[in-house]
C-alpha positions as YAML, in Angstrom:
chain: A
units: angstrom
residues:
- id: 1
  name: UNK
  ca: [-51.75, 92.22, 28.16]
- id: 2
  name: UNK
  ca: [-49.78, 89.30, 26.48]
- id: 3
  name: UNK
  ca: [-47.21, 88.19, 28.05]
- id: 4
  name: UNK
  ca: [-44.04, 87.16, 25.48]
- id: 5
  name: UNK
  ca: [-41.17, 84.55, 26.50]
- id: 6
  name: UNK
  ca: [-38.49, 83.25, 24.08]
- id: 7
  name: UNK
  ca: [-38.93, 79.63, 22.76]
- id: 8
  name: UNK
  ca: [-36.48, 76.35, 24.84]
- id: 9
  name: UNK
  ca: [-33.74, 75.57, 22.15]
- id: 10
  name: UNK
  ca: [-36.10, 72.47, 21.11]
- id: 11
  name: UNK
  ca: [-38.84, 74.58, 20.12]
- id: 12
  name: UNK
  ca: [-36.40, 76.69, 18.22]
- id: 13
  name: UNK
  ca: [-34.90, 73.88, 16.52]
- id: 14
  name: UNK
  ca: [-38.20, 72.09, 15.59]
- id: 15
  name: UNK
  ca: [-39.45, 75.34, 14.13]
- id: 16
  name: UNK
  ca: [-36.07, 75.83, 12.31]
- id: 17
  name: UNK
  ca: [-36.73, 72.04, 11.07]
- id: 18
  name: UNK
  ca: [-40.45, 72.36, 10.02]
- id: 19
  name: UNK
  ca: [-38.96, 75.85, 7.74]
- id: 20
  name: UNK
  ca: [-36.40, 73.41, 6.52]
- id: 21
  name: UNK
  ca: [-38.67, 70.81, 5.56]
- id: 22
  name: UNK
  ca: [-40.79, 73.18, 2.89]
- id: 23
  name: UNK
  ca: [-36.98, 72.92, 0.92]
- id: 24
  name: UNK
  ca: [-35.83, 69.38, 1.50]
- id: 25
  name: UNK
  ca: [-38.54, 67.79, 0.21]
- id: 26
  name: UNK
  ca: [-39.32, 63.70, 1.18]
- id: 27
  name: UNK
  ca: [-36.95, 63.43, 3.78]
- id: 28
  name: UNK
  ca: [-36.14, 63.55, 7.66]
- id: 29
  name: UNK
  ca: [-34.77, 66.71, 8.67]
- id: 30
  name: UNK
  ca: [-32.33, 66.16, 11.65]
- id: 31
  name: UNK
  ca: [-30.23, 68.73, 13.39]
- id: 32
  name: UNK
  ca: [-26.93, 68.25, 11.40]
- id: 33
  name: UNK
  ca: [-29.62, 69.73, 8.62]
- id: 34
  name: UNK
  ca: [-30.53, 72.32, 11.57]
- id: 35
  name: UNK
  ca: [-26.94, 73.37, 12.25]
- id: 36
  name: UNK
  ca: [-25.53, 73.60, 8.78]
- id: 37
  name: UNK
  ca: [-28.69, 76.09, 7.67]
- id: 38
  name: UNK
  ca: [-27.56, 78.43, 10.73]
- id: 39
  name: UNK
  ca: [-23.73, 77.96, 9.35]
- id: 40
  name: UNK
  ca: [-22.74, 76.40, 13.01]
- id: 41
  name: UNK
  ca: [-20.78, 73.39, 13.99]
- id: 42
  name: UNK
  ca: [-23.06, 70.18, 15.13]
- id: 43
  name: UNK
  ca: [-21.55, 70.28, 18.30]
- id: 44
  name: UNK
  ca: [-22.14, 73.67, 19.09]
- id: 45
  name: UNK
  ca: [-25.82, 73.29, 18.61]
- id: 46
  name: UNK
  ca: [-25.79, 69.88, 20.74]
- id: 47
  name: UNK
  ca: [-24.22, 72.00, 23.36]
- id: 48
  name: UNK
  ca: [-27.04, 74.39, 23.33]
- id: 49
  name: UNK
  ca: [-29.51, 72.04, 23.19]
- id: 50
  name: UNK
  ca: [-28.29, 70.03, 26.12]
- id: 51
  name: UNK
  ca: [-28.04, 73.64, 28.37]
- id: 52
  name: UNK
  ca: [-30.97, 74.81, 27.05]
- id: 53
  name: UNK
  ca: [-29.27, 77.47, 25.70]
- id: 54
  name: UNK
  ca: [-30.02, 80.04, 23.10]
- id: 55
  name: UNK
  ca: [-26.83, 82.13, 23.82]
- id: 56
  name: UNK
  ca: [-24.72, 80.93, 21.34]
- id: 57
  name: UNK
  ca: [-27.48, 80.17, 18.73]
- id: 58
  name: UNK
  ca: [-29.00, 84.27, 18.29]
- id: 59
  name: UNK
  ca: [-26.65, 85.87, 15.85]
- id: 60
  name: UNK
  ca: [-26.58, 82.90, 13.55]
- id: 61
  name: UNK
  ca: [-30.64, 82.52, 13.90]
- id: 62
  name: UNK
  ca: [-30.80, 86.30, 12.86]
- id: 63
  name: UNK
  ca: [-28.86, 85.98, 9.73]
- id: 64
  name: UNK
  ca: [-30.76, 82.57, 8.93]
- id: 65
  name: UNK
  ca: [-33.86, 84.48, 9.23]
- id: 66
  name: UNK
  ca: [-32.77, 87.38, 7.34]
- id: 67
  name: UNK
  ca: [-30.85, 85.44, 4.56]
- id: 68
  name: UNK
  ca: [-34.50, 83.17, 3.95]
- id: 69
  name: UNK
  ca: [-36.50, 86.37, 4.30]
- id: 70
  name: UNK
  ca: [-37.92, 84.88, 7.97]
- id: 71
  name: UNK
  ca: [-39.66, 86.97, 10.84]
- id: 72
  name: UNK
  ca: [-37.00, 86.40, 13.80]
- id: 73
  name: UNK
  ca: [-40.03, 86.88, 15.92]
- id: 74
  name: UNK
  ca: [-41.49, 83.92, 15.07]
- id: 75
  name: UNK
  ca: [-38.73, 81.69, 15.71]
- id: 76
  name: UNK
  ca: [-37.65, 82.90, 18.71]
- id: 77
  name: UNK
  ca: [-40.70, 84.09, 21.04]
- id: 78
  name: UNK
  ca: [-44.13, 82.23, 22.31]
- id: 79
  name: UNK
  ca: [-47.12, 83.87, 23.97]
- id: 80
  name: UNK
  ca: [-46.89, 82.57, 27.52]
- id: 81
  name: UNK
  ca: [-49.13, 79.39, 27.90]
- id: 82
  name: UNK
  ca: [-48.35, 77.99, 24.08]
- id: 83
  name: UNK
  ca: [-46.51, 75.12, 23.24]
- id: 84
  name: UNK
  ca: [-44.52, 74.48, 20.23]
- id: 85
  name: UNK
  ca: [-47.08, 72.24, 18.61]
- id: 86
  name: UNK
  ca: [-50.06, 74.48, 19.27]
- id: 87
  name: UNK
  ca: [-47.91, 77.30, 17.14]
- id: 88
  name: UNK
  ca: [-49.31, 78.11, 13.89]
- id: 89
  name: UNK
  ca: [-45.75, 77.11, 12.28]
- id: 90
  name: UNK
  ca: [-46.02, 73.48, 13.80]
- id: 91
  name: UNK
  ca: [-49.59, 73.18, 12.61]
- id: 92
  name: UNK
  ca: [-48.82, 74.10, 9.39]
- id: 93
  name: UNK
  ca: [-45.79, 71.82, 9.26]
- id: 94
  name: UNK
  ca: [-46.02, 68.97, 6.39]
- id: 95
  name: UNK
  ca: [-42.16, 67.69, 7.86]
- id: 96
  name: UNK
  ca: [-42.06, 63.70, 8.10]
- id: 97
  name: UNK
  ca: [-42.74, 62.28, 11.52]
- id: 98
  name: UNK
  ca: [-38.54, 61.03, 11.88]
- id: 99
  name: UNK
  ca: [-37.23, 57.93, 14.02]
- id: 100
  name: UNK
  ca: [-34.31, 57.05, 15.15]
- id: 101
  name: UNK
  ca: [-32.68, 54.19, 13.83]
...
């Protein structure tokens, strides 16, 4: 049997970011990119990713993944023992390795 648990709010946001990246083209994608694709405030998803938590983040993640025609499941659940880079959508990712400046 395969054991499910949801993804920390980092995984979430890099997968969010690596489905971002397909549409921005040669660029950085950052979390203000992250935040106004789920229609939130910046601080509101710096909140959640300093608790480590989703709470706030699932309602506008579902309408994300319905308005861009997205499986919810993959966003928000892992098999237990997987890390977001092993993930298929990491692996597949062509995003731009970003620094901080």
């Amino acid at each position: 049997m395969i054991v499910h648990d949801f993804v920390t709010v980092e995984e979430l946001i890099e997968r969010i970011k690596d489905k971002l990246s397909r549409h921005v083209g040669e660029r950085c994608v950052f979390d203000h990119d992250v935040a106004i694709a789920l229609g939130i405030k910046i601080h509101i998803l710096a909140n959640a990713k300093h608790r480590n938590s989703n709470t706030k983040l699932l309602e506008p993640v579902l309408k994300y993944c319905m308005k861009e025609n997205i499986d919810p499941i993959a966003l928000l659940i892992k098999e237990k023992g997987t890390s977001a880079v092993s993930t298929p959508l990491r692996s597949q990712s062509k995003a731009l390795p970003c620094t901080k400046h």
